[in-house]
NUTI-934135 format. One record per residue (C-alpha): x, y, z. Coordinates in steps of 0.1 Angstrom, whole numbers, plus 5000, padded with zeros to 4 digits. Layout:
# residues N
XYZ ...
This chain:
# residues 672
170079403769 168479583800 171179813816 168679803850 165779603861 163879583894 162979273910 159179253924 159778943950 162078903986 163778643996 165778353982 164378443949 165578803942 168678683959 168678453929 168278713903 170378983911 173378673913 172978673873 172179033866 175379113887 177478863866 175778983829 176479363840 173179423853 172579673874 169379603908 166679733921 164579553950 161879653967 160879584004 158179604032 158979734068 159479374081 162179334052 164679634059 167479474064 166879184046 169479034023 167979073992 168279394000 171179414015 172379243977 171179513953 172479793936 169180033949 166479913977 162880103979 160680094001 156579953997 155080004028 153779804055 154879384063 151679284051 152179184014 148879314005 150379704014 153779653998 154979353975 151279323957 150479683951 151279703915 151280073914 154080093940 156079923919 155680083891 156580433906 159380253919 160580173887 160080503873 162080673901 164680443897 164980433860 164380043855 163879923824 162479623830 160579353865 161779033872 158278883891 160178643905 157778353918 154578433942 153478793944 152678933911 154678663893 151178573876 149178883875 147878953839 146879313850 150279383859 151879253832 149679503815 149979803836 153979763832 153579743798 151680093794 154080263815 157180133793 158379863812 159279543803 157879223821 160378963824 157778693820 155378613794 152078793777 149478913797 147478663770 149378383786 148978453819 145278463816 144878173791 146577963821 145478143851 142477983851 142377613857 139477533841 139777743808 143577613809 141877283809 139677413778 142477503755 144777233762 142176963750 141977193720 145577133720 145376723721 147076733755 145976463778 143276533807 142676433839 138876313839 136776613858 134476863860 136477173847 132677423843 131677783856 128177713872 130077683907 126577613926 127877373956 124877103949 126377073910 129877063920 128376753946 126676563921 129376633898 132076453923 129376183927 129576133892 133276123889 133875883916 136075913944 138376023952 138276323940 140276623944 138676983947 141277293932 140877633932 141177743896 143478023904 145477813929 148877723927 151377583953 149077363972 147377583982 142977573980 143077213971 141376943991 141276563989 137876393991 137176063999 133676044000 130876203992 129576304028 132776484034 132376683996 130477014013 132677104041 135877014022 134577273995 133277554019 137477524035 138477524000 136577843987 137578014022 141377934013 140978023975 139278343986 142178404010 145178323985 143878433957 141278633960 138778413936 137178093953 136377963916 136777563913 137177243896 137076923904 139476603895 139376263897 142576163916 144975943905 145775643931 149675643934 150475963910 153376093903 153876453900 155876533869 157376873851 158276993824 160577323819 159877483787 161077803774 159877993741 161178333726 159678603707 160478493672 158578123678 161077923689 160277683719 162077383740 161477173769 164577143791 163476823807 161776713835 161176733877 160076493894 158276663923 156476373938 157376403974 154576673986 153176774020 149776884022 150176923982 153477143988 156676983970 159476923995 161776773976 162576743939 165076593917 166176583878 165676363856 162776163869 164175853880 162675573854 161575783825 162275613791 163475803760 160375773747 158275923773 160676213777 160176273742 156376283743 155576453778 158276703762 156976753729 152976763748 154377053771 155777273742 152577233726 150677373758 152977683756 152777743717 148677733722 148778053743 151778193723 153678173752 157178383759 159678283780 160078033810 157277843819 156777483837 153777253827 152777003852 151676643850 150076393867 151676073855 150375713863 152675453875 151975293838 153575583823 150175773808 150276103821 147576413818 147976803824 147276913852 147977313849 150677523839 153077803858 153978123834 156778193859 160078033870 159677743893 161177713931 162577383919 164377553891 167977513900 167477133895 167377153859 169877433861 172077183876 171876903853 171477103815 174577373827 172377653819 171677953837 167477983834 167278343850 169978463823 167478283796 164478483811 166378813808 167878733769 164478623762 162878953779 165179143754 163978983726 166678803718 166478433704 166478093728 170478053733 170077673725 167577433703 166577153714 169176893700 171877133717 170177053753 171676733768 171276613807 174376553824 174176383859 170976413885 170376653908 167876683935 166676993956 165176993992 163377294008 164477384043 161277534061 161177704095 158777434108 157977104124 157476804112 156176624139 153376854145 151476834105 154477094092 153277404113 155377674098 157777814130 158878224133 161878314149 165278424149 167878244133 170178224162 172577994143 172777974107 175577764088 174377574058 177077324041 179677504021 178777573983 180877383955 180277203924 178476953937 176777163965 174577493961 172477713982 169977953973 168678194000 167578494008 168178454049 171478534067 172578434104 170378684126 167778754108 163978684115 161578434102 158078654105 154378514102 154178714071 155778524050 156478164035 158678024061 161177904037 164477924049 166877804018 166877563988 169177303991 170377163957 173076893951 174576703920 176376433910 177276183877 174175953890 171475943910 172775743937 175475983943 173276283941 171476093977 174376063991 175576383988 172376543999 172876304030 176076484038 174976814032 171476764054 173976664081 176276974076 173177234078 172977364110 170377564123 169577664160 166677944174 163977784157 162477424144 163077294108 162777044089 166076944084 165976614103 162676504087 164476574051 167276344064 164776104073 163276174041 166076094015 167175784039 164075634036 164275294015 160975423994 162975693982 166075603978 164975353957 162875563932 159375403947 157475763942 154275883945 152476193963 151475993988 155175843996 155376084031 152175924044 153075614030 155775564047 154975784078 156575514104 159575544089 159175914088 158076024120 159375794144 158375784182 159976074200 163175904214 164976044246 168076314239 170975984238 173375974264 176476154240 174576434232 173976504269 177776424277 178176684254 175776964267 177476914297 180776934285 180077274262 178777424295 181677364318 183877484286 181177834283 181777854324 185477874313 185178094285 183378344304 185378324333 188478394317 186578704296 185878804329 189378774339 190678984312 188879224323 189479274358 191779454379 193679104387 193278864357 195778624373 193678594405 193078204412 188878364420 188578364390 189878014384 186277764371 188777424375 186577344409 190077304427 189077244467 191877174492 192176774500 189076704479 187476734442 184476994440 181076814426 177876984415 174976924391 174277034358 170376964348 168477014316 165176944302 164576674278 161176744270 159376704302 161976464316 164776634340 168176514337 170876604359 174576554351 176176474380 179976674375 183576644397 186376814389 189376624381 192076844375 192176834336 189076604335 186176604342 183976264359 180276284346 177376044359 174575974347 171775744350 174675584376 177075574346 180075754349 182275914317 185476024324 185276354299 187376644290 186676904257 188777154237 186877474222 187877484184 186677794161 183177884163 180677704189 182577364178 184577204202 186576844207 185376644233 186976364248 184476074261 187175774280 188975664247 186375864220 186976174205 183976354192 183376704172 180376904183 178977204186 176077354212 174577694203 172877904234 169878034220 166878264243 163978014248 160478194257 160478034297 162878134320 165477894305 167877904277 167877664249 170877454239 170877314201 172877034201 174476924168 176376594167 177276334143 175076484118 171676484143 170576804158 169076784197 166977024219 167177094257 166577384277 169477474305 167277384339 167377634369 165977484399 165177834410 162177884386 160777504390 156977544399 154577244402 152077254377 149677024399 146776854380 144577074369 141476984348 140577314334 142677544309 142277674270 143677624238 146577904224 147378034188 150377844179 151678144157 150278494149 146978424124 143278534118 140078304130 137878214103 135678004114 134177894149 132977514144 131477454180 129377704208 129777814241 128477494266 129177264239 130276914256 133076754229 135076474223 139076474223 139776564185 136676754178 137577054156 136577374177 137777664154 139877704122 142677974118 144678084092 148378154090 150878184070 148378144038 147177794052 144077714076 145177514109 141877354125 142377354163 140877034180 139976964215 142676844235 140076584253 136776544258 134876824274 133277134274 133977444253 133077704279 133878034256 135578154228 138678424229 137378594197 135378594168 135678474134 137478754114 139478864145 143178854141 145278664174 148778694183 151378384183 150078224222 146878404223 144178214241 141978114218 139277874236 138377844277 137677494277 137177254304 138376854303 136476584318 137976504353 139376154357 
């Protein structure tokens, strides 16, 4: 066994792996950019090195880096982790000249499935089922249109060496086919630096189905089951769960035994996933396969009781599989939801930030949390804004949901939007809870998902109010402490006035709605109106930001977390009952009157790169024409007119890189 490896990856995944190399005896290595310094992965290992610059391209992709950083260190061997190099043949290769072992499979592997199309090749060769499509190299864009037109449509366009939803498009019709493949080839280029292609017919109501196999050195191979990993946003998984809910014996047995011969027809080594697409009838065809560990891999960790990353490193060291397959049994369900820094509510843009307030629910048997992000620390626009894997279990499926209810409700975040309300929404929803599955289940059942933006209720402003009278008090009394005469009654925030109660006005912002809490002191109380309803409230800090608050005869536990908004106010994250709220902390000092103005411009809504200008200069428009296309965060974002009217310049040109609020477009509505 490896006495030291070095982990080529960041974030929740090298986290991951130097939990089991710490508890086999193994001693770390990571590596880091400059954004990453004090991140906790490498905060975690035994040795930290640096790469070079935030952009991955400068530090966590330059093979050569790593390879001198394996040599200074004396590692013996790279964990790839997922992303990144994870699925570079080359530098599976360039490790294994210099001595070092890749804790993955053959660079023979690698390639053999790299490649969509020639994957597609050798696993018809293998008698795995295909999706019908065009899987060729003449990539001419008027072949790849009559091809589609041949297929039929829908079909679905793929970059060959794409992987995480990434350079795929869905295409309905055959007018849409050649812009939908010029974005395509623009992302595939981007991501993966080849804008190579295939072409799918796509499955009406699929579900997305894997299977985790794992083969050593001398032959052996198994399949530990299956993911479901259906539920996808803009063909990025969200949440997944194991076993699939309504797979027979039978159909276990033969996706299973169709997924270990896929890895024995590239003589494949170690973990690897092969995905499905599986129709509702219960035929299923390939779709591609992943020679790395998965994201969702704690999921089958979860229900099998085996440690996958300890497999990897056993395997790695050429020892034999630890189990057959008639040892492997699955032992309860389990299910995994993604917490991203983004919002929901606006197509998932992916938020940055500072993680002002960061407490996920606490880890048990039942409960697990893999991360590689700590309270403080920064979500950048270089990275995938994932925040944490949430992963629960339980004896049955049921239980599993209603466990992940109570930990989504636990999770509490504040300093920048995530999706954990949307996943609450998610697991809730009837579709899903009762195993009705498809990719297409979040548009499917979008009404249920993305409800109308309701009004902050009428606790959750009680409270606000309350937890700033209680931070008035707190800070009075630190200020107290601290003076010459702590016991002086000035310093007193109890609104005491002689032969009267003080009043005053507490307002926030509810979107662009202004509320104001209408307060009087009464002695130990406090009497709050609003909207002409007055509470009689009083509140108790507790440890932390939580506090008891006292609403006539109800006693709720809450917490409100002061977090530096980019306007002159202060946000306050609310969370209560298992909901988390937004307002910002209203001074009337910096109100201004925007007025109704007809003219204005469109602004980067995080840090990116233009790629594409779609209209000119004098252009008149309608509201939801595209105007430009910018890529962040590895994904295009097409920015639309806000209303019809006239596009009267543009802030920069295609390849130019534009700051998170940049203006991007001077455009001009129609008045009226």
């Amino acid at each position: 066994m490896f006495s030291k490896i070095l982990i080529a990856n960041r974030g929740e995944i090298a986290c991951r792996v130097i939990k089991t190399a710490r508890r086999m005896g193994i001693r770390t290595v990571a590596v880091y950019s400059e954004a990453d310094a004090n991140a906790r992965h490498v905060r975690l290992a035994d040795e930290a090195v640096l790469l070079g610059p935030a952009a991955a391209r400068e530090s966590y992709l330059v093979a050569d880096k790593i390879i001198d950083a394996c040599k200074r260190t004396g590692a013996q061997a790279v964990h790839p982790g997922y992303g990144f190099l994870s699925e570079n043949a080359d530098f599976a290769d360039a490790l294994a000249a210099n001595g070092i072992a890749f804790i993955g499979p053959p660079a023979s592997a690698i390639r053999a499935m790299g490649s969509k199309s020639e994957a597609k090749k050798l696993m018809g060769k293998a008698a795995v089922p295909l999706t019908p499509g065009y899987h060729g190299d003449d990539q001419t864009p008027a072949l790849l249109h009559k091809e589609a037109d041949a297929i039929g449509y829908p079909v679905l366009i793929k970059a060959a060496a794409g992987g995480g939803g990434k350079g795929m498009r869905l295409v309905d019709k055959s007018d849409d086919f050649p812009d939908a493949l010029a974005s395509c080839k623009r992302e595939a280029i981007s991501s993966f630096g080849d804008d190579h292609v295939l072409i799918e017919k796509y499955i009406t109501k699929p579900r997305h189905i894997e299977i985790q196999v794992f083969a050593d050195s001398q032959g052996n191979c198994v399949y530990l089951f299956e993911r479901d990993c259906s539920v996808q946003r803009r063909h990025q998984k969200v949440l997944e769960e194991a076993p699939a809910p309504g797979m027979t014996l039978e159909r276990r047995r033969q996706m299973g035994e169709a997924a270990v011969a896929a890895a024995k027809a590239v003589g494949y080594v170690g973990a690897g996933t092969v995905e499905f697409i599986a129709n509702q009838d219960g035929s299923f065809y390939f779709m591609e396969m992943n020679t790395r560990l998965q994201v969702e891999h704690p999921v089958t960790e979860m229900i099998t009781g085996q440690d996958l990353v300890e497999w990897q490193l056993r395997v790695a060291a050429g020892q034999s599989l630890p189990l057959a397959q008639e040892q492997l049994q699955i032992r309860g369900h389990a299910l995994e939801a993604r917490i991203y820094a983004e919002d929901a509510n606006k197509g998932f843009l992916p938020a940055t930030g500072k993680l002002i307030r960061l407490v996920p629910p606490a880890d048990s048997v039942n409960v697990r949390v893999d991360t590689g992000i700590e309270e403080g620390d920064e979500i950048t626009p270089y990275y995938d804004p994932m925040i944490a894997k949430l992963i629960v279990w339980d004896e049955t499926r049921d239980a599993a949901l209603a466990r992940m209810r109570k930990a989504l409700a636990d999770y509490r975040v504040a300093g920048l939007t995530t999706n954990i309300d949307f996943l609450s929404r998610l697991v809730a929803c009837p579709a899903f809870a009762s195993a009705d599955l498809d990719t297409g289940l979040i548009e499917r059942q979008k009404e249920f998902l993305f409800p109308a933006i309701q009004a902050v209720p009428r606790d959750a402003l009680l409270v606000a109010t309350v937890g700033e009278l209680l931070w008035e008090q707190h800070q009075a009394r630190q200020a107290a402490q601290h003076s010459g005469d702590p016991y002086s009654p000035w310093h007193a925030r109890d609104g005491w006035r002689m032969n009267s109660s003080s009043a005053r006005s507490i307002s926030f912002k509810d979107g662009d709605t202004l509320v104001d809490a209408h307060v009087r002191y009464l002695g130990e109380h406090w009497a709050i109106t609003l909207g002409g309803e007055t509470t009689l409230a009083r509140g108790k800090k507790l440890e932390g930001d939580r506090f008891a608050v006292e609403l006539d005869d109800r006693r709720l536990i809450a917490s409100v977390v002061v977090s530096q908004d980019s306007t002159v106010d202060n946000r306050r994250s609310i969370f209560l009952q298992g909901s988390t709220y937004s307002l910002l902390r209203d001074d009337p000092l910096h109100r201004v009157d925007a007025g109704d103005s007809h003219g204005g411009g469109l602004t980067a809504p995080m840090p990116g790169k233009v790629v594409a200008l779609l209209a000119h200069p004098g252009q008149k428009v309608e509201k939801g024409t595209p105007l430009l296309i910018l890529e962040a965060m590895k994904m295009e974002h097409t920015i639309t007119a806000p209303a019809a009217g006239t596009v009267k310049a543009f802030c920069y040109a295609a390849g130019e890189q534009v700051s998170d609020g940049a203006a991007l477009v001077e455009f001009e509505t129609v008045a009226g």
